[in-house]
C-alpha positions as CSV (number, residue, x, y, z in Angstrom):
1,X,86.0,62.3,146.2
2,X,83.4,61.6,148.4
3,X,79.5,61.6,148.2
4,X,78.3,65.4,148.5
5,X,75.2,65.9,150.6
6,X,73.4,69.2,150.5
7,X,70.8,70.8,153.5
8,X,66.9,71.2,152.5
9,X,68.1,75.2,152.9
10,X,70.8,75.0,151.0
11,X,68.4,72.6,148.0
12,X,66.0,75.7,148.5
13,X,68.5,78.1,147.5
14,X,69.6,76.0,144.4
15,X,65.6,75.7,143.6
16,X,65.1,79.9,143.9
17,X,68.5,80.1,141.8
18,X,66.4,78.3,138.5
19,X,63.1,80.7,139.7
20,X,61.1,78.4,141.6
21,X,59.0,80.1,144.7
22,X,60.2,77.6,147.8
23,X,61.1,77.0,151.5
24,X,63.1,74.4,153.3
25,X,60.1,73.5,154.7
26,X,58.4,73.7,151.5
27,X,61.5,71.1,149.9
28,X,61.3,69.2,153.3
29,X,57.8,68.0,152.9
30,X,57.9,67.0,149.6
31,X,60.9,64.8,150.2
32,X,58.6,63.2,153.2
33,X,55.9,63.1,150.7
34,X,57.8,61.5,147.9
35,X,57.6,64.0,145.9
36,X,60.9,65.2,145.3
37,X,63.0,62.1,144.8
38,X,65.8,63.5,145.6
39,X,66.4,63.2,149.4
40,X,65.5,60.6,152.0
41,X,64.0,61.2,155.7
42,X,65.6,59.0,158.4
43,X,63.0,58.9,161.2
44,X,64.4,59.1,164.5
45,X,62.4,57.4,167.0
46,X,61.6,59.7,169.8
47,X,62.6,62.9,168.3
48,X,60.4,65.5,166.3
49,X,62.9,66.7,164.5
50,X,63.6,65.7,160.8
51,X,66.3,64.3,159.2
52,X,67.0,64.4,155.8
53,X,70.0,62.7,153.5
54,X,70.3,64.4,150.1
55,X,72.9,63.7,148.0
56,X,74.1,66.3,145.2
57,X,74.3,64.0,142.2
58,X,70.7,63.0,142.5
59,X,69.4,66.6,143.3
60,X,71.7,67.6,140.4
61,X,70.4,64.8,138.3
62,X,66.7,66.1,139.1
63,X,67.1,69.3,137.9
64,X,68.8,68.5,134.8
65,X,66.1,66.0,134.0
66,X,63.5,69.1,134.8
67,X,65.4,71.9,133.0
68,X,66.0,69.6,129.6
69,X,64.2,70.6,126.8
């Protein structure tokens, strides 16, 4: 078993599954911003385009954290 990784779209589509309003973009920037905790963005010099490493047990972990009651 191996570490999962998920995409921003695909953490998106797990976030409008539990009835949060969001885009990848929307999940993107908060992971840049430190808001979600959940992913990390690897700069690439040169390059405008963003890259993002999220693994599944901590996005996993967050929403169980979130959803307890």
């Amino acid at each position: 078993m191996g570490l999962e990784t998920l995409t921003v779209r695909q953490v998106a589509d797990r976030m409008r599954e539990k009835g949060m309003r969001i885009s990848p973009t929307t999940v993107a920037d908060g992971i840049e911003q430190g808001i979600y905790p959940f992913g990390s963005l690897v700069k690439r010099e040169g390059n405008h385009n963003r890259k993002f490493i999220i693994y599944e047990v901590d996005f996993d972990r967050w929403v169980a954290e979130k959803t307890r009651k």
